[in-house]
Each structure stands twice: as C-alpha cells, then as structure tokens.
LUMPATOR-870149 format. One record per residue (C-alpha): residue number from 1; residue in one letter; chain; x, y, z. Coordinates in Angstrom, 1 decimal. Example, Ala and Ser with C-alpha at 12.3 -4.5 7.8 and 13.67 -1.06 7.14 Angstrom:
% LUMPATOR-870149
<1 'A' 'A' <12.3 -4.5 7.8>>,
<2 'S' 'A' <13.7 -1.1 7.1>>,
This chain:
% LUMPATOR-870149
<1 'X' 'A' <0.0 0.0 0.0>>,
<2 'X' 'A' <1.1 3.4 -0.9>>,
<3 'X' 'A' <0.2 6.7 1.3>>,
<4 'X' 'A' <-0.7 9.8 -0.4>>,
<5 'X' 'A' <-0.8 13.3 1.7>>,
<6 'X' 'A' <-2.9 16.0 0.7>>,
<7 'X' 'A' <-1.5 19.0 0.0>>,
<8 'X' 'A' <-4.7 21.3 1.4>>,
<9 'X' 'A' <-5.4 19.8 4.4>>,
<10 'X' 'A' <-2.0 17.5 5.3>>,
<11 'X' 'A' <-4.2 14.4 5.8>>,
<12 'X' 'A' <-2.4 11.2 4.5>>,
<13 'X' 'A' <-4.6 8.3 2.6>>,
<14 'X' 'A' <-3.7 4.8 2.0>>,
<15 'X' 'A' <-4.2 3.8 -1.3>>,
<16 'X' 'A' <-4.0 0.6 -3.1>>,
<17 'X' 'A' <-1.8 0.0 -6.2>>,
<18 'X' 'A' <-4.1 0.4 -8.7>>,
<19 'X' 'A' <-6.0 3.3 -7.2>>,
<20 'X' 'A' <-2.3 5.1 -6.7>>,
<21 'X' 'A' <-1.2 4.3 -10.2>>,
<22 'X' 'A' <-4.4 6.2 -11.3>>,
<23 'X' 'A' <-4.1 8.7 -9.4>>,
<24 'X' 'A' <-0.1 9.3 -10.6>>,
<25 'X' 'A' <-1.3 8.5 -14.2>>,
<26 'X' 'A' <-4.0 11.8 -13.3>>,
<27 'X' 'A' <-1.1 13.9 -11.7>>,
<28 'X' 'A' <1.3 13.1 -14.6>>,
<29 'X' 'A' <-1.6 14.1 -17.3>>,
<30 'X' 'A' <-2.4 17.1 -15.5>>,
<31 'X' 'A' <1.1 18.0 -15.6>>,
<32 'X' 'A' <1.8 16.7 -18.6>>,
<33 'X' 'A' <-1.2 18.7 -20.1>>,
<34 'X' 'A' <-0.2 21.7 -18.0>>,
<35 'X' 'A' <3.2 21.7 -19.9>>,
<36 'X' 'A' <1.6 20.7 -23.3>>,
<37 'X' 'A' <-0.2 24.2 -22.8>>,
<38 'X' 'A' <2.6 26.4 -21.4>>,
<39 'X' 'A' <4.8 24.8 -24.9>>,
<40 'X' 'A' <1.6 25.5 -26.8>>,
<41 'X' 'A' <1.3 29.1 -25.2>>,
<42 'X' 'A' <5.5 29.4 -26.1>>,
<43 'X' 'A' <5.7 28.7 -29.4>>,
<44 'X' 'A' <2.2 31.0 -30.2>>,
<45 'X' 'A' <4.1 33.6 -29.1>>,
<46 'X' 'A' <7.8 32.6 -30.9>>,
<47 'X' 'A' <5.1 32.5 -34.0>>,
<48 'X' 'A' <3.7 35.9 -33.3>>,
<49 'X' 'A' <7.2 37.4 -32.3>>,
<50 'X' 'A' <8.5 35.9 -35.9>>,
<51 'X' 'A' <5.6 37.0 -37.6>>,
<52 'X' 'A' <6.0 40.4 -36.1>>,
<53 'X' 'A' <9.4 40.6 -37.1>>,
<54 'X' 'A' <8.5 39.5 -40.8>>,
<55 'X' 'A' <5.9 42.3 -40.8>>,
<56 'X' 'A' <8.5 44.7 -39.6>>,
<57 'X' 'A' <10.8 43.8 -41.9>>,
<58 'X' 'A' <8.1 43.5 -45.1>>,
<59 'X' 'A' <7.2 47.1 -44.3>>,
<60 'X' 'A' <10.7 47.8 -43.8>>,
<61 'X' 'A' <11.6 46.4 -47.7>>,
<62 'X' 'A' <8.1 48.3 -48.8>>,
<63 'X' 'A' <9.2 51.7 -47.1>>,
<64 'X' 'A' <12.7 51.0 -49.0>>,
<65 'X' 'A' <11.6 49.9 -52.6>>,
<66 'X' 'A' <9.0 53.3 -52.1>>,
<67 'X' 'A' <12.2 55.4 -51.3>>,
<68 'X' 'A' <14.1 53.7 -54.4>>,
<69 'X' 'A' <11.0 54.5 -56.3>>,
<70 'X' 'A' <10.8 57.8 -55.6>>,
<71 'X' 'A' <14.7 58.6 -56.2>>,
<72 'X' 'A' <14.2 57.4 -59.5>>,
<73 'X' 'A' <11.0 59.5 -59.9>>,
<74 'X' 'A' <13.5 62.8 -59.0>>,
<75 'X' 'A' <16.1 61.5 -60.8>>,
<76 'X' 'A' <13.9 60.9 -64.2>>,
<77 'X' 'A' <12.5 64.3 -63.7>>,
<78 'X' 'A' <15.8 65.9 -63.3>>,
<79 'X' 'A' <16.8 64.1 -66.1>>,
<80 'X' 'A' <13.5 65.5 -68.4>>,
<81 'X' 'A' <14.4 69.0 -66.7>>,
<82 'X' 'A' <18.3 68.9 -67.9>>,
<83 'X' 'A' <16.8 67.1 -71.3>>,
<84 'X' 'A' <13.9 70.2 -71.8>>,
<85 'X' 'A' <16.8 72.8 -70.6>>,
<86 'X' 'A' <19.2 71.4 -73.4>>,
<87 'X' 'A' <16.7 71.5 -76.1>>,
<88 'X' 'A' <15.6 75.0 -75.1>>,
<89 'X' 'A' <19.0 76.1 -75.3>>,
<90 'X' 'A' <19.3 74.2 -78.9>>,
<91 'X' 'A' <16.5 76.1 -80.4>>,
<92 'X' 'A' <17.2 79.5 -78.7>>,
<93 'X' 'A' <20.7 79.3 -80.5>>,
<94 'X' 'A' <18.7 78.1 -83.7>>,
<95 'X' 'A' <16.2 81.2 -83.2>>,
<96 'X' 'A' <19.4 83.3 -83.1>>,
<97 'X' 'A' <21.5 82.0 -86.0>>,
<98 'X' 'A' <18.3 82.3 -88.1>>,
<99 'X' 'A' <17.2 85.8 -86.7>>,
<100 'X' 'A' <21.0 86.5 -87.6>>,
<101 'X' 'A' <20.8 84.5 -91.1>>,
<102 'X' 'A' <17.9 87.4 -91.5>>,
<103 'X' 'A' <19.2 90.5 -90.4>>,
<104 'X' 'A' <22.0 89.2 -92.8>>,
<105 'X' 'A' <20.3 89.1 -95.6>>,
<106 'X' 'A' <18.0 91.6 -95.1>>,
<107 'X' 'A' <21.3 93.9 -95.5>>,
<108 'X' 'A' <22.2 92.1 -98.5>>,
<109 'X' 'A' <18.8 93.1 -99.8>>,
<110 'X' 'A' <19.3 97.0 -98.8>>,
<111 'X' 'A' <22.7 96.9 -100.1>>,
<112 'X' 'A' <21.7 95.1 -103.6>>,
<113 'X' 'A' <18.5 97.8 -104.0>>,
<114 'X' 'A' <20.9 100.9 -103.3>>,
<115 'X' 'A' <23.4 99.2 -105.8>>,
<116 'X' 'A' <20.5 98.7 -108.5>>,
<117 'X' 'A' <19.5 102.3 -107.5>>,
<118 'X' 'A' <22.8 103.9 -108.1>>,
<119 'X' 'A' <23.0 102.1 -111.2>>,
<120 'X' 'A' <19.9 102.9 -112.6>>,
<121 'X' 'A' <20.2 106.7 -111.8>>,
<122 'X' 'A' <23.9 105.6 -113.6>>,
<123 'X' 'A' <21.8 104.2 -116.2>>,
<124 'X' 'A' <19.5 107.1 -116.5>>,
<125 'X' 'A' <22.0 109.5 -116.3>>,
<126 'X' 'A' <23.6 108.7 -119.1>>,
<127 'X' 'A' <20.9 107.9 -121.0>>,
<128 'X' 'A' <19.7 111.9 -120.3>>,
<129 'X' 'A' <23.1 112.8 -121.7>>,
<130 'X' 'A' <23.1 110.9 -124.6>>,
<131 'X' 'A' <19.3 112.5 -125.0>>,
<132 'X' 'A' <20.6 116.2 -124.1>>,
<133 'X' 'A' <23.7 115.1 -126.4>>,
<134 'X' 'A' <21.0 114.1 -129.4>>,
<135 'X' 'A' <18.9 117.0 -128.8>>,
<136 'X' 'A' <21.9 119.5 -129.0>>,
<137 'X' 'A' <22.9 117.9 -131.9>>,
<138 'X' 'A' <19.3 118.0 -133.8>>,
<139 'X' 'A' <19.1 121.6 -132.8>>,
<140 'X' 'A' <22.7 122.0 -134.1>>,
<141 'X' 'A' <21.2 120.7 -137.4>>,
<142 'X' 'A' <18.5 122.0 -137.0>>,
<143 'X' 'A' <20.3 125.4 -136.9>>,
<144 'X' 'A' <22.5 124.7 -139.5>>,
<145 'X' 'A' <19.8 123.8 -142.4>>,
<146 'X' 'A' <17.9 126.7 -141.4>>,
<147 'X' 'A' <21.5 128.4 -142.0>>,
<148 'X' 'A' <22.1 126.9 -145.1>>,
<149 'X' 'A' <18.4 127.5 -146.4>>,
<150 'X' 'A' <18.6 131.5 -145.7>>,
<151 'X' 'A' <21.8 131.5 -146.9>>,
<152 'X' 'A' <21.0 129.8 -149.9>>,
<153 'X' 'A' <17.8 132.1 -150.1>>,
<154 'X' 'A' <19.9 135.0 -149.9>>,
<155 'X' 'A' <22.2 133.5 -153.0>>,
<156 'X' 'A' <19.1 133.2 -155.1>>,
C-alpha cells in the first residue's frame, strides 16, 4: 500500500496499487497537459514574435523599394528638366542663328537695292546725256539747215 498526503489539508490516505497508479497517471496528465499548454502558449508567441518581425521587416523592404521609387521618380524628372533645358537652349541658339541669317540678308537686300539704284540713276544719267547730247545735236542741225536754207535764199 502506498500513502498519499494532501496537500490542502496534510491528511495522509492509504491507497491501493491500482488506485495510486491512477491517481499518478492523473497527476502526470495534468502536468503533462499543463506543460503541453505552457509549450503551446511558447511557441504561439515565438510564432507571433516571428511573424512580427517578418511584418516589420516587409514594411521595412516596402518603405525602401518606395524610397528607391521615388529617387528614381527625381532623378527621371531631373533628367527630363536637364533634357527640356538642353533642347531649349538648342532652339534658342537656332532662333538666333536664323534671326542672324535674316538680319543678314535683309542687308544684303538694302545693299543690292541701293546698288540697283545707283546704277539705274547711272543708267539714267547717261541715257539723259546721250538725250541732251541728241537734242543738242538735232538743234545744231537743226540750226545749220535753217543756216544753209537762208543762206541759200539769200544767194538766189
């Protein structure tokens, strides 16, 4: 026989075999149950600690892929600002060279008209000389037949 003391009241029982092995197979069940739950309870929490961690670190890799995103975004746009400042700069040297180009030959235009003009006042010139000239020289004829005929009237 095997004596069992309570631990409430500190009475001691005499138990049979049987009846103590049941009662140690309900001690070591509770226990073993007690532990099964505290294990259970422990690796819930690993779980959630783990979990917690791979949250942490997913937002972590989100909140750095977002900042790589958004470097890439300013660095585009700076590119597309230096790209637009370039080509600005390409067609405002264009503009020039052709406002240039115009002036240019917007001169050579002036100058060719004032050459044309001088030469046709050259032109004309001359041509109201050779006129004067022809006219002097008709009168001069003129004159001189009229010469001739008196003084051939006054011979006859």
């Amino acid at each position: 026989m095997n004596q069992i003391k309570c631990p409430n009241c500190g009475e001691i029982f005499q138990v049979d075999q049987a009846s103590f092995a049941e009662i140690l197979n309900q001690v070591k069940n509770a226990e073993f149950d007690k532990e099964l739950k505290l294990r259970e309870i422990e690796i819930e929490q690993r779980l959630l600690q783990k979990t917690s961690i791979s949250e942490a670190e997913h937002l972590k890799e989100v909140t750095r892929l977002q900042n790589e995103i958004e470097k890439m975004q300013l660095d585009q746009d700076r590119q597309l600002e230096a790209e637009k400042s370039h080509h600005a700069l390409v067609i405002e040297k264009e503009r020039r060279e052709k406002d240039k180009e115009i002036v240019e030959l917007q001169q050579q235009l002036r100058e060719f008209s004032l050459q044309s003009e001088v030469k046709l006042k050259e032109k004309t010139s001359d041509l109201e000389k050779k006129l004067i000239q022809t006219e002097n020289l008709l009168k001069n004829e003129t004159t001189e037949k009229e010469l001739s005929i008196r003084n051939l009237k006054e011979q006859h």
